[in-house]
mmCIF file of the N, C-alpha and C atoms, coordinates in Angstrom:
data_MODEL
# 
_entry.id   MODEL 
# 
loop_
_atom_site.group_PDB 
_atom_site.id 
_atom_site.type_symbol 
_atom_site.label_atom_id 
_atom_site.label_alt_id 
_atom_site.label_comp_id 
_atom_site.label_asym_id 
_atom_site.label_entity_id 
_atom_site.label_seq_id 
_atom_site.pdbx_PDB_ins_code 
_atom_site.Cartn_x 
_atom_site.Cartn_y 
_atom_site.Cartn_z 
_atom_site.occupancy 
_atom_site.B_iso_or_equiv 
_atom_site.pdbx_formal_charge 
_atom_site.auth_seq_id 
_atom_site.auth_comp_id 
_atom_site.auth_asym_id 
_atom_site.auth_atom_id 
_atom_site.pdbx_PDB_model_num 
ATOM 1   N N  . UNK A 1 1  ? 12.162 -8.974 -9.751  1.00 0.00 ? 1  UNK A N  1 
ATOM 2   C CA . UNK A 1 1  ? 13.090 -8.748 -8.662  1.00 0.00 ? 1  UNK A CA 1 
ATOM 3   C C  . UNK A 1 1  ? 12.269 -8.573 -7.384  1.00 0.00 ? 1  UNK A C  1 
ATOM 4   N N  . UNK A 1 2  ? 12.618 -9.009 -6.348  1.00 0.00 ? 2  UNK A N  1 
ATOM 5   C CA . UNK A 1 2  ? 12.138 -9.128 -5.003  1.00 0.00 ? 2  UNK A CA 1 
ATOM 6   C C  . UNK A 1 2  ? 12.305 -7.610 -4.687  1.00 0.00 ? 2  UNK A C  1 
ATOM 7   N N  . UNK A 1 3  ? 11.204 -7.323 -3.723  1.00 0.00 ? 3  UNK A N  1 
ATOM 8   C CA . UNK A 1 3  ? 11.309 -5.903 -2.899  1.00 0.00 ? 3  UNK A CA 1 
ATOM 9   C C  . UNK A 1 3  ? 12.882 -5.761 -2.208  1.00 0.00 ? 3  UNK A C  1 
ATOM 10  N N  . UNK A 1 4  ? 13.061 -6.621 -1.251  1.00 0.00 ? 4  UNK A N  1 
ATOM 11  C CA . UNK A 1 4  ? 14.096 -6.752 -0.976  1.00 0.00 ? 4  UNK A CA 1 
ATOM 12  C C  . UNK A 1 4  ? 15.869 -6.540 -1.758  1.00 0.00 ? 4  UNK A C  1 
ATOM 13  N N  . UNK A 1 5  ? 15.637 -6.960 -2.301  1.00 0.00 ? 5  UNK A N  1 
ATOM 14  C CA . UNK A 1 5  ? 16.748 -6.984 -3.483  1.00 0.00 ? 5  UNK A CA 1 
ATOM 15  C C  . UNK A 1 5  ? 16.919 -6.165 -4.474  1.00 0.00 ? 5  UNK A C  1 
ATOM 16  N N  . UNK A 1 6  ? 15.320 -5.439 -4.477  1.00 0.00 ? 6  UNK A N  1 
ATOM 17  C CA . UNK A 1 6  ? 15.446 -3.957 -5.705  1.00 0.00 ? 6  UNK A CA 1 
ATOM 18  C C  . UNK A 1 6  ? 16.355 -3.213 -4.007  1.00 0.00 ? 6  UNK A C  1 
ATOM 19  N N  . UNK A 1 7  ? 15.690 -2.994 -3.068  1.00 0.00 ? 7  UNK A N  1 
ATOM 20  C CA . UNK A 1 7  ? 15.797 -1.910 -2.109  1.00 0.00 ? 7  UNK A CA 1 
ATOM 21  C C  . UNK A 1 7  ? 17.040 -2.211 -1.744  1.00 0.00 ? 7  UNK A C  1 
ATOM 22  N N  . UNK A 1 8  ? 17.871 -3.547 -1.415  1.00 0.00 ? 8  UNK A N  1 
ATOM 23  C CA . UNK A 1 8  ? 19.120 -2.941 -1.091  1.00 0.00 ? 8  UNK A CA 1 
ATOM 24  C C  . UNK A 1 8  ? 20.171 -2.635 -2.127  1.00 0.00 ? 8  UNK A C  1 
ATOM 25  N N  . UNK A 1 9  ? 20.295 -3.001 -3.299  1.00 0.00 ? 9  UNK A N  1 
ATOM 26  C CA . UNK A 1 9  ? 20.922 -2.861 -4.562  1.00 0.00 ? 9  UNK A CA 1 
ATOM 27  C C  . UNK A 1 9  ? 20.717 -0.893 -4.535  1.00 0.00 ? 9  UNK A C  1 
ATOM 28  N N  . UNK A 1 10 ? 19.729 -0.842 -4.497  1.00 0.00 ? 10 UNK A N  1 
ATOM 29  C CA . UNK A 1 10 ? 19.530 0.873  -4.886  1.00 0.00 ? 10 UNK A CA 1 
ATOM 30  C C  . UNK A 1 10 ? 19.663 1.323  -4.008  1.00 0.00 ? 10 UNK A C  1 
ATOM 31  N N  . UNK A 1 11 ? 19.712 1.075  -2.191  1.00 0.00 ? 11 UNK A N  1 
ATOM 32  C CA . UNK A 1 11 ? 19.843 1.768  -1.203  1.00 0.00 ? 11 UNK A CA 1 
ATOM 33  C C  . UNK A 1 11 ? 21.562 1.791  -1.492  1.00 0.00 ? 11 UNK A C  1 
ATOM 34  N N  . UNK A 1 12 ? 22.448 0.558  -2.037  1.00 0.00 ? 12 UNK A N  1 
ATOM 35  C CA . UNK A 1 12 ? 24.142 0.308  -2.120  1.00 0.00 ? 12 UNK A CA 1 
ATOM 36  C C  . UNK A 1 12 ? 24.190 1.286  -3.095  1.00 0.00 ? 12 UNK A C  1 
ATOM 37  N N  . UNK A 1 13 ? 23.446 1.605  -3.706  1.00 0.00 ? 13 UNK A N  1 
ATOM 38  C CA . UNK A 1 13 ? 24.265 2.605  -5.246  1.00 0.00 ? 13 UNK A CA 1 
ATOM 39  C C  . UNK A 1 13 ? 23.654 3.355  -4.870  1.00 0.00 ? 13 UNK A C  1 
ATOM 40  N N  . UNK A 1 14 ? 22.502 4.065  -4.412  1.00 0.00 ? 14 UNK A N  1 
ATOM 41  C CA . UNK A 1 14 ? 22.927 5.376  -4.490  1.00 0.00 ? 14 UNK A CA 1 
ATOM 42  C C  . UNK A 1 14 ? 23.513 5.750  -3.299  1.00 0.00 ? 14 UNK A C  1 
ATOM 43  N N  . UNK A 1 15 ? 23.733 5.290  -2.152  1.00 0.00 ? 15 UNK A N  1 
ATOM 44  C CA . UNK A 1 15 ? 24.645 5.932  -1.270  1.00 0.00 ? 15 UNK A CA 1 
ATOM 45  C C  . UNK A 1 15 ? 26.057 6.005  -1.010  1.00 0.00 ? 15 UNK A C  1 
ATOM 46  N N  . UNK A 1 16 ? 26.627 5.041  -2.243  1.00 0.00 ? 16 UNK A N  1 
ATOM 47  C CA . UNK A 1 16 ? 27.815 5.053  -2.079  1.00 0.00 ? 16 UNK A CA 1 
ATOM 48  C C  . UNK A 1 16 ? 28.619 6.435  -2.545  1.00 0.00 ? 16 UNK A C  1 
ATOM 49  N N  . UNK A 1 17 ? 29.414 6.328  -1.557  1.00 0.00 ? 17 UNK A N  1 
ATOM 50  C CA . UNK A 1 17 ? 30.713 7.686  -2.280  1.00 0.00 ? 17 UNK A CA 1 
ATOM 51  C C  . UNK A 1 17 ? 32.008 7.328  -2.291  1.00 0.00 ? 17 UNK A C  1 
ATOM 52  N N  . UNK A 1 18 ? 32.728 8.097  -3.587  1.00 0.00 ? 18 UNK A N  1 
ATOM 53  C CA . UNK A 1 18 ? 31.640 8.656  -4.852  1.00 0.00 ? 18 UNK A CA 1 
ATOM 54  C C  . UNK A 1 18 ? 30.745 8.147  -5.065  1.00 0.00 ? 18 UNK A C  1 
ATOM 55  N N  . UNK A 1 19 ? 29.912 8.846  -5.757  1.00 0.00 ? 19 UNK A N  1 
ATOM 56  C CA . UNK A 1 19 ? 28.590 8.370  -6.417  1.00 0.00 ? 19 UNK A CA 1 
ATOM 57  C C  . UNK A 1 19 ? 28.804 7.890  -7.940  1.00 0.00 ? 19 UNK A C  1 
ATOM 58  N N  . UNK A 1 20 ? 28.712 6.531  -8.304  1.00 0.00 ? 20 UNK A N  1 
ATOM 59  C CA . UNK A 1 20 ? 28.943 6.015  -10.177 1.00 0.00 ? 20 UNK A CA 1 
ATOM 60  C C  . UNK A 1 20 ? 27.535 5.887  -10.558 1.00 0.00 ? 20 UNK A C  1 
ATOM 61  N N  . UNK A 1 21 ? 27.832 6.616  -11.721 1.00 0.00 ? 21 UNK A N  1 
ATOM 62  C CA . UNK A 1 21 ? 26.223 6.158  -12.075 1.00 0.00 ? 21 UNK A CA 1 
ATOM 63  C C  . UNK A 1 21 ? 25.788 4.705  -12.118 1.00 0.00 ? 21 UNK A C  1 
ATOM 64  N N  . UNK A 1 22 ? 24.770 4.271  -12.232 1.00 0.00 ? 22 UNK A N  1 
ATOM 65  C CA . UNK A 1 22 ? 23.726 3.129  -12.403 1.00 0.00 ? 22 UNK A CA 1 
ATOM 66  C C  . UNK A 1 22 ? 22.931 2.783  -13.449 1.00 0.00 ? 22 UNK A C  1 
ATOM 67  N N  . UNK A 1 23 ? 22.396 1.817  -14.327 1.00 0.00 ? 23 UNK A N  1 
ATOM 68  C CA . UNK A 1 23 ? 21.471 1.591  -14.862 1.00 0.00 ? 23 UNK A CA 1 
ATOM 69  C C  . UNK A 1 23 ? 20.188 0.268  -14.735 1.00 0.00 ? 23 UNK A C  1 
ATOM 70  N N  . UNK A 1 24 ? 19.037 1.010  -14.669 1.00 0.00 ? 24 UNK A N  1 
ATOM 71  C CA . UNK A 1 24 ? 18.208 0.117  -14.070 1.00 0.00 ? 24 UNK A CA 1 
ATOM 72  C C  . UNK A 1 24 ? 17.357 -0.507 -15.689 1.00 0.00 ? 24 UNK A C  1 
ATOM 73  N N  . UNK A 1 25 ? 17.234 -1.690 -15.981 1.00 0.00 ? 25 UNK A N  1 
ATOM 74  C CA . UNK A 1 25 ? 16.713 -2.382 -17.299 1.00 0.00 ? 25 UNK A CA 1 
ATOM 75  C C  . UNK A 1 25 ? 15.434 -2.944 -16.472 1.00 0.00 ? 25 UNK A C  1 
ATOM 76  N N  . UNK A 1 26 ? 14.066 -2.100 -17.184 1.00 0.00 ? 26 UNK A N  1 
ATOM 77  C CA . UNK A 1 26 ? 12.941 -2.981 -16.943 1.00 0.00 ? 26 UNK A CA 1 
ATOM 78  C C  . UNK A 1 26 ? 12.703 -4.274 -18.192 1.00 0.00 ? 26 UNK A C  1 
ATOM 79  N N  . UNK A 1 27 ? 11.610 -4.925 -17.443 1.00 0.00 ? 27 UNK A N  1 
ATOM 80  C CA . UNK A 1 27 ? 11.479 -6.689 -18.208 1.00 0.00 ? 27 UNK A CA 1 
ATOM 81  C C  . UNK A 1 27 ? 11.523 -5.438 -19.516 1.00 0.00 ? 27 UNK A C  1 
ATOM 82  N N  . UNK A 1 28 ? 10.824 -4.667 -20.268 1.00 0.00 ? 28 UNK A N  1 
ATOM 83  C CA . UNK A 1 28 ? 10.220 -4.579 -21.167 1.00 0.00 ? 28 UNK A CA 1 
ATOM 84  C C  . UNK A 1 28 ? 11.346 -3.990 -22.255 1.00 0.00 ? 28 UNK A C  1 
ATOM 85  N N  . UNK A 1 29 ? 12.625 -4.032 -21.742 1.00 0.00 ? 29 UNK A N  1 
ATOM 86  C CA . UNK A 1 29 ? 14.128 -3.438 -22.495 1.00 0.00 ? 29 UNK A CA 1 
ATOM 87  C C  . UNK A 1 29 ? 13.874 -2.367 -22.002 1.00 0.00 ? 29 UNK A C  1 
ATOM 88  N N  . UNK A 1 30 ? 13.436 -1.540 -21.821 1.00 0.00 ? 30 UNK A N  1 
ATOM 89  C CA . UNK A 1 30 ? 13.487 0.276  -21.335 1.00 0.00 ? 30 UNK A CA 1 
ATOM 90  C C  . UNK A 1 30 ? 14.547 0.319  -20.104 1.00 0.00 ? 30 UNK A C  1 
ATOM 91  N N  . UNK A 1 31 ? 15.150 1.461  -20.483 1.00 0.00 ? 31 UNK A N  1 
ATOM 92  C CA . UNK A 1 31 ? 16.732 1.268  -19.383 1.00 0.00 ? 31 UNK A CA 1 
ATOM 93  C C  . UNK A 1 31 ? 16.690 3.157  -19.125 1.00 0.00 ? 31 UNK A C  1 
ATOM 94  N N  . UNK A 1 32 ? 16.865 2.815  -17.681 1.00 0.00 ? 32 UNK A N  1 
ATOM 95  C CA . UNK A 1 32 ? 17.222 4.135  -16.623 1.00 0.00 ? 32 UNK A CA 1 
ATOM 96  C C  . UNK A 1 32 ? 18.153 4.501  -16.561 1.00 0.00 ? 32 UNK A C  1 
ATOM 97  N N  . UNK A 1 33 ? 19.197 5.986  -16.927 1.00 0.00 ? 33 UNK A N  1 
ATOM 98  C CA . UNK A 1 33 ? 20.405 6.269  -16.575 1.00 0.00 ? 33 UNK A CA 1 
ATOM 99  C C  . UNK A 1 33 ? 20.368 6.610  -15.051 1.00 0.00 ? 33 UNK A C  1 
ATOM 100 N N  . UNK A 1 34 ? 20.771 6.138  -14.197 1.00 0.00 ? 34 UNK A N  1 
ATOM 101 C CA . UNK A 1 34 ? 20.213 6.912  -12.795 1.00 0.00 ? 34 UNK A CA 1 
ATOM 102 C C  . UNK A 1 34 ? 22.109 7.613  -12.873 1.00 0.00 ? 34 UNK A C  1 
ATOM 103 N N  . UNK A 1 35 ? 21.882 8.764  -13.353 1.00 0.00 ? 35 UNK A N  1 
ATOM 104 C CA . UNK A 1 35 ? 23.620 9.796  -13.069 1.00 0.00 ? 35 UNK A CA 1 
ATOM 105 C C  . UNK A 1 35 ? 24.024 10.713 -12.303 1.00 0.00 ? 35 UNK A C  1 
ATOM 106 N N  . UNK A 1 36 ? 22.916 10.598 -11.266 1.00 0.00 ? 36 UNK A N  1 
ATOM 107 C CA . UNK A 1 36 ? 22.783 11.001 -9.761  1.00 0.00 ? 36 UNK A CA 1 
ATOM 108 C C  . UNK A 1 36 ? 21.773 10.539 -8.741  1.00 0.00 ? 36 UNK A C  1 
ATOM 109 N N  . UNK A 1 37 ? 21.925 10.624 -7.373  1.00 0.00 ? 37 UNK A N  1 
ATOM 110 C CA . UNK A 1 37 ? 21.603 9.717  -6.621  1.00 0.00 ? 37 UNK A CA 1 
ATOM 111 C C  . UNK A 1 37 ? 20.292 10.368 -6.114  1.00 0.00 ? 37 UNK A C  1 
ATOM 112 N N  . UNK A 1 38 ? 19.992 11.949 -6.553  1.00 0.00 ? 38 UNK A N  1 
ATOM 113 C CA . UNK A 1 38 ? 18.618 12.346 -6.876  1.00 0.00 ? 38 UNK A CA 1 
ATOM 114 C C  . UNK A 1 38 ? 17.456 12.044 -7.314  1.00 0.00 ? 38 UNK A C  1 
ATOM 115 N N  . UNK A 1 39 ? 17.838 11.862 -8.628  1.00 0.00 ? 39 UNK A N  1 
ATOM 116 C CA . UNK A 1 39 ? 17.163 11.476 -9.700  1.00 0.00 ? 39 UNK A CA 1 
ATOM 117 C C  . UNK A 1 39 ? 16.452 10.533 -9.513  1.00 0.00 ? 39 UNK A C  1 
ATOM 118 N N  . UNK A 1 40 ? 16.586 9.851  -8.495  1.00 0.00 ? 40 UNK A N  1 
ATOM 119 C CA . UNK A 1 40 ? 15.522 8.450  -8.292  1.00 0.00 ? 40 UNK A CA 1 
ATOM 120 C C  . UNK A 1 40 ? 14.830 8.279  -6.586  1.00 0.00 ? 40 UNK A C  1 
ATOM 121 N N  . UNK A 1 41 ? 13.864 8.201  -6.399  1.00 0.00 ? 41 UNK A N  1 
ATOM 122 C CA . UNK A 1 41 ? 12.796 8.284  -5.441  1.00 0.00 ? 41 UNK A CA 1 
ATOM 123 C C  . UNK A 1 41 ? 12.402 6.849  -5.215  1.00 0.00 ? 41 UNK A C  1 
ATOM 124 N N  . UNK A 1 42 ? 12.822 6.463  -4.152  1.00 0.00 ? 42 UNK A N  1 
ATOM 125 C CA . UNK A 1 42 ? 12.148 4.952  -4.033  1.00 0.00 ? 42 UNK A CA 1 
ATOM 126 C C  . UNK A 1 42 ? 11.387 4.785  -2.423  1.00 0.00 ? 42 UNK A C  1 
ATOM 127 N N  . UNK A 1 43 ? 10.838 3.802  -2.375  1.00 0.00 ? 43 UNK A N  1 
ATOM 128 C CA . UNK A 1 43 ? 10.203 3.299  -0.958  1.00 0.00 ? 43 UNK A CA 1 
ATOM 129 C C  . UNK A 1 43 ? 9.210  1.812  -1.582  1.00 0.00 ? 43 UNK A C  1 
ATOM 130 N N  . UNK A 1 44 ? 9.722  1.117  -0.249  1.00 0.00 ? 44 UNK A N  1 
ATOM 131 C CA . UNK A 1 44 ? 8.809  -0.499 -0.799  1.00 0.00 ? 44 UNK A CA 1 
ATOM 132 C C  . UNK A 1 44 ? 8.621  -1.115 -1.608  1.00 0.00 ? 44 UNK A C  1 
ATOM 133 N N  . UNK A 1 45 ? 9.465  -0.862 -2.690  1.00 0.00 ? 45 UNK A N  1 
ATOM 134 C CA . UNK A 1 45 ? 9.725  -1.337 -3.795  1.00 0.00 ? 45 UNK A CA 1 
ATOM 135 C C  . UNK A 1 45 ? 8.963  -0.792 -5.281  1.00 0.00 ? 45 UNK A C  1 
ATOM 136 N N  . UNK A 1 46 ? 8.582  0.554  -4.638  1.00 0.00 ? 46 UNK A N  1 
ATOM 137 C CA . UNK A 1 46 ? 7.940  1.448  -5.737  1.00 0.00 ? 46 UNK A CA 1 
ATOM 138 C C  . UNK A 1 46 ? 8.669  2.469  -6.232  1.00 0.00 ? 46 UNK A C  1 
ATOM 139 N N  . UNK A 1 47 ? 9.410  3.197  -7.291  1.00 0.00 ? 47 UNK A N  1 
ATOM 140 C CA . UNK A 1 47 ? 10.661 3.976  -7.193  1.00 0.00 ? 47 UNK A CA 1 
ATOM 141 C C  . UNK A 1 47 ? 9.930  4.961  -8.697  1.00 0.00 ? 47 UNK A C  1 
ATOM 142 N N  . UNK A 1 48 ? 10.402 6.263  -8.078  1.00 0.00 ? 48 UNK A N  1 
ATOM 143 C CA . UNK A 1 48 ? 9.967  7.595  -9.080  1.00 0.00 ? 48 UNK A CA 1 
ATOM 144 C C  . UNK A 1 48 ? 11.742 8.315  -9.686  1.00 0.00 ? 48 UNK A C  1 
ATOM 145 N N  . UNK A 1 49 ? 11.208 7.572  -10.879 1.00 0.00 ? 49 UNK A N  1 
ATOM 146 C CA . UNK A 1 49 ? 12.971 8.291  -11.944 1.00 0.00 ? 49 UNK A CA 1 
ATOM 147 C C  . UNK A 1 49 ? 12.700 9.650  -12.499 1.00 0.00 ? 49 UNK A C  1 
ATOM 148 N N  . UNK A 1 50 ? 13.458 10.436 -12.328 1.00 0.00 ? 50 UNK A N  1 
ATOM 149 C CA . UNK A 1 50 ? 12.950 11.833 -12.878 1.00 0.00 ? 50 UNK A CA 1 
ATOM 150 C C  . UNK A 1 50 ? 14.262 11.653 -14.150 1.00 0.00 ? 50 UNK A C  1 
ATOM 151 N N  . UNK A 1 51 ? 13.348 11.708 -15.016 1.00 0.00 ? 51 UNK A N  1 
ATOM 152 C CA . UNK A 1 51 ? 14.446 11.610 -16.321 1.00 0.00 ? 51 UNK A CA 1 
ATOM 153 C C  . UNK A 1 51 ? 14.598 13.201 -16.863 1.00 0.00 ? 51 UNK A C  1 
ATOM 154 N N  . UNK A 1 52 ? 15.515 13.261 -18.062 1.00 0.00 ? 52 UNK A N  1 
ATOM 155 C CA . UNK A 1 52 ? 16.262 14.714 -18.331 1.00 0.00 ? 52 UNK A CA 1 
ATOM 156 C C  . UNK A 1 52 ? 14.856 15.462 -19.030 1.00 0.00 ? 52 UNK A C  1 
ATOM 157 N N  . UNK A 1 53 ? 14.645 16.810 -18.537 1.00 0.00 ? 53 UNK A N  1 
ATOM 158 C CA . UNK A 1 53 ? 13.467 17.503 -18.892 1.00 0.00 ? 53 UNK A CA 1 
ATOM 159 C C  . UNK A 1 53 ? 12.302 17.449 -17.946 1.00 0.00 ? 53 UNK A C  1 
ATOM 160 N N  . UNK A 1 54 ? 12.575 16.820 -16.616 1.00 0.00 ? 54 UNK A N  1 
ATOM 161 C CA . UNK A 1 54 ? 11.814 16.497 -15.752 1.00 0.00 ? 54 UNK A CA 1 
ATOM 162 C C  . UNK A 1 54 ? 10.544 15.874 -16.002 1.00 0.00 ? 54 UNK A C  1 
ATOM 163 N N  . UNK A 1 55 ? 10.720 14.951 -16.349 1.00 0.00 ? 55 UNK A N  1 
ATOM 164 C CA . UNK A 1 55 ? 9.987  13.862 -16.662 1.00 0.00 ? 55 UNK A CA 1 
ATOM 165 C C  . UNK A 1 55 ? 9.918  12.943 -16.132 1.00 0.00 ? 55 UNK A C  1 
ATOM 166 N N  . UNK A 1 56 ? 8.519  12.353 -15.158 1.00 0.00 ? 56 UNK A N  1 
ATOM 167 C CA . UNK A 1 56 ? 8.824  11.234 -14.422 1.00 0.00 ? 56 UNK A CA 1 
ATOM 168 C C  . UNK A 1 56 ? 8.684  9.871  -14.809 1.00 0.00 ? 56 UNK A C  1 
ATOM 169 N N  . UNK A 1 57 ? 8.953  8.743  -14.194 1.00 0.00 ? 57 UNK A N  1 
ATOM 170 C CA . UNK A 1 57 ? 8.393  7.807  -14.957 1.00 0.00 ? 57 UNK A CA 1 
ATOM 171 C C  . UNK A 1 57 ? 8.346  7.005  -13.386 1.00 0.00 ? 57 UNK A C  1 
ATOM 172 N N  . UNK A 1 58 ? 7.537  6.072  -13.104 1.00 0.00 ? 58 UNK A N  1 
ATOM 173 C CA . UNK A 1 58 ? 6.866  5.518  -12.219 1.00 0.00 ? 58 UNK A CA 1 
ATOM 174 C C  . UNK A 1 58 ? 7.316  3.462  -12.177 1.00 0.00 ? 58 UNK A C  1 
ATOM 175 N N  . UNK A 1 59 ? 7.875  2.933  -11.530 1.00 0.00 ? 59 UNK A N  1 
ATOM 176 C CA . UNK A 1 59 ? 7.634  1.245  -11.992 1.00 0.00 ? 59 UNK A CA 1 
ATOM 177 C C  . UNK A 1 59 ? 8.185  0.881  -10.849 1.00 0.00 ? 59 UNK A C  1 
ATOM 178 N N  . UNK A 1 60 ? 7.665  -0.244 -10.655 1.00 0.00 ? 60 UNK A N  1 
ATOM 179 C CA . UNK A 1 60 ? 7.786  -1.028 -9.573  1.00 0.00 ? 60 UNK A CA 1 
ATOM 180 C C  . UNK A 1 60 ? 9.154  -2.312 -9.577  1.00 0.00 ? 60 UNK A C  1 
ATOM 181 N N  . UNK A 1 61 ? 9.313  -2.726 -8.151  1.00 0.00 ? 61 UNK A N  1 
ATOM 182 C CA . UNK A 1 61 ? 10.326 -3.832 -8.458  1.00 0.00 ? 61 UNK A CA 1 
ATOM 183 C C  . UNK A 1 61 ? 9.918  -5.257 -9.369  1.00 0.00 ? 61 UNK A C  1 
ATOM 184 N N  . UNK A 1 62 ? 8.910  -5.544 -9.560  1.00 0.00 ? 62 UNK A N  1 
ATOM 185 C CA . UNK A 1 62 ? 8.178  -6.376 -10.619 1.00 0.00 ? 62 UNK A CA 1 
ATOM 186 C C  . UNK A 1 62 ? 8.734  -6.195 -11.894 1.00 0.00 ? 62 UNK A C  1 
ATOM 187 N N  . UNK A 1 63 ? 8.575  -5.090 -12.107 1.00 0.00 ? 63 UNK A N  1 
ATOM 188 C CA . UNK A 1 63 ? 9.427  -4.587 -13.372 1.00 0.00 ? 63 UNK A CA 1 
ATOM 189 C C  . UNK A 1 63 ? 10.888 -4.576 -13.968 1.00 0.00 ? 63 UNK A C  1 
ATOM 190 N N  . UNK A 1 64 ? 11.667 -4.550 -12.878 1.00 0.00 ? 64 UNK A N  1 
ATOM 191 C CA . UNK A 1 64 ? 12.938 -4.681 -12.577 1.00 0.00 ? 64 UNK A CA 1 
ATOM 192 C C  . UNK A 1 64 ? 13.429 -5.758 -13.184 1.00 0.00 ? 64 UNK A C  1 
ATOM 193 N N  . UNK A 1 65 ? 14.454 -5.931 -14.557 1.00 0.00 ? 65 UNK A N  1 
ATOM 194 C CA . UNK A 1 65 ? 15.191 -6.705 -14.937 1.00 0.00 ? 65 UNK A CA 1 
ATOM 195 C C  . UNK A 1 65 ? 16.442 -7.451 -14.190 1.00 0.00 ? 65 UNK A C  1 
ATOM 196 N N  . UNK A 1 66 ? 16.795 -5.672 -14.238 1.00 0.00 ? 66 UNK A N  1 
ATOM 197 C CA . UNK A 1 66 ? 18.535 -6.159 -13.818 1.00 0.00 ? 66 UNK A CA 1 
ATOM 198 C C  . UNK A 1 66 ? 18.821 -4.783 -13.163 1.00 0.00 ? 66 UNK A C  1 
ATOM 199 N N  . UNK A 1 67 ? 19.905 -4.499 -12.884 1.00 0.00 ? 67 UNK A N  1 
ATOM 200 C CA . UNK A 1 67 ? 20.082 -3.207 -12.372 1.00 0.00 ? 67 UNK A CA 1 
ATOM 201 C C  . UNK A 1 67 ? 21.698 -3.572 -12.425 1.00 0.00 ? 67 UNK A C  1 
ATOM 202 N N  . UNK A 1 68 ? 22.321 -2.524 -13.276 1.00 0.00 ? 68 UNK A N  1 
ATOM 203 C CA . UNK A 1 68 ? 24.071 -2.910 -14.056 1.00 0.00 ? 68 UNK A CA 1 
ATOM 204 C C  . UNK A 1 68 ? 24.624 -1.618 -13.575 1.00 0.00 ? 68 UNK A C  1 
ATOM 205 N N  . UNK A 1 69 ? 26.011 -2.270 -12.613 1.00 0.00 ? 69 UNK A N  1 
ATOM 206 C CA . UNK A 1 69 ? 26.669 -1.129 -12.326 1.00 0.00 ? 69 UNK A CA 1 
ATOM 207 C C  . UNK A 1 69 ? 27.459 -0.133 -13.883 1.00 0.00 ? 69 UNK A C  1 
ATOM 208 N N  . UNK A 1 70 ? 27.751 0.771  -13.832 1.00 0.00 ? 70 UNK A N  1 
ATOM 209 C CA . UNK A 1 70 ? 28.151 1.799  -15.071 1.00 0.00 ? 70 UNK A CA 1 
ATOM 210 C C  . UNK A 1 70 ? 29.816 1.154  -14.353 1.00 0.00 ? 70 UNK A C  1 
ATOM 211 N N  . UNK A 1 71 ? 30.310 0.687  -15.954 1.00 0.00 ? 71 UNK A N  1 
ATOM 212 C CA . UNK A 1 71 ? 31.665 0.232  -15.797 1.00 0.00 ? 71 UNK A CA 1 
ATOM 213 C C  . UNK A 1 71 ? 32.360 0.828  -16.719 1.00 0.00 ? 71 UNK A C  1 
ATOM 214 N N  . UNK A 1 72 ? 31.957 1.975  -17.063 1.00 0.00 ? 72 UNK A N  1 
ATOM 215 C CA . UNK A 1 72 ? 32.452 2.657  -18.387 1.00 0.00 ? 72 UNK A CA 1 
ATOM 216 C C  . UNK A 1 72 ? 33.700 3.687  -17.721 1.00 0.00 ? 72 UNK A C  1 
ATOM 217 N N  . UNK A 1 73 ? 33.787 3.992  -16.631 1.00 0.00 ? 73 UNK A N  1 
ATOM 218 C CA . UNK A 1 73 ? 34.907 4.740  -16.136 1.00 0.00 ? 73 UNK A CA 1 
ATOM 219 C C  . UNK A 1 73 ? 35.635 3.667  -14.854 1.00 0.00 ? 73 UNK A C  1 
ATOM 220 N N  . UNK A 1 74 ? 35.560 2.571  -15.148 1.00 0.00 ? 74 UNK A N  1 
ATOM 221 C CA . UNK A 1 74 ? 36.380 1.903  -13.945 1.00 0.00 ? 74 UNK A CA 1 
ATOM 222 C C  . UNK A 1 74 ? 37.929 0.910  -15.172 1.00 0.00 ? 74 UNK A C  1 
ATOM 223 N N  . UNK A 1 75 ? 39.057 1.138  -14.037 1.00 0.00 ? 75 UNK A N  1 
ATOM 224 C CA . UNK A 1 75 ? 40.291 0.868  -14.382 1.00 0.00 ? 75 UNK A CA 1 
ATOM 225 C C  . UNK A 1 75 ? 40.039 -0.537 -14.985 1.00 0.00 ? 75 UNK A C  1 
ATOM 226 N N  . UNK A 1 76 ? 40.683 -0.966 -16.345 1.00 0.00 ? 76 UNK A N  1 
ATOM 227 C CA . UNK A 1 76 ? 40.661 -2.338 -16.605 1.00 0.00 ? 76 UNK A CA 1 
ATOM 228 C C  . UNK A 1 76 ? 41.586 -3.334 -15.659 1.00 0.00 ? 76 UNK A C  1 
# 
């Protein structure tokens, strides 16, 4: 994924309000709950996920699969 295109995708979700959660899928299958708009630290296409237990994890937009809006609470 382009710098560009990680940064505005994640600048659109997490600032939207309400806030829905997000999930970010790196190439390698490993998938991010981002379930607040905290929880994730980005700049230039370098982004810090603080996962549950405060645990960070570090990856770049290179890494970046896909990034899937959470459709698990939206009206059919």
């Amino acid at each position: 994924m382009t710098v560009e295109n990680f940064q505005t995708l994640v600048v659109a979700l997490t600032e939207r309000r309400p806030f829905h959660p997000f999930t970010i899928e790196l190439t390698d299958g490993q998938r991010f709950e981002i379930d607040h708009p905290l929880v994730l630290a980005y700049r230039d296409g370098l982004a810090t996920f603080l996962a549950p237990g405060r645990i960070p994890y570090w990856f770049d937009h290179e890494r970046v699969s896909t990034i899937l809006e959470d459709t698990a609470n939206t009206a059919a």
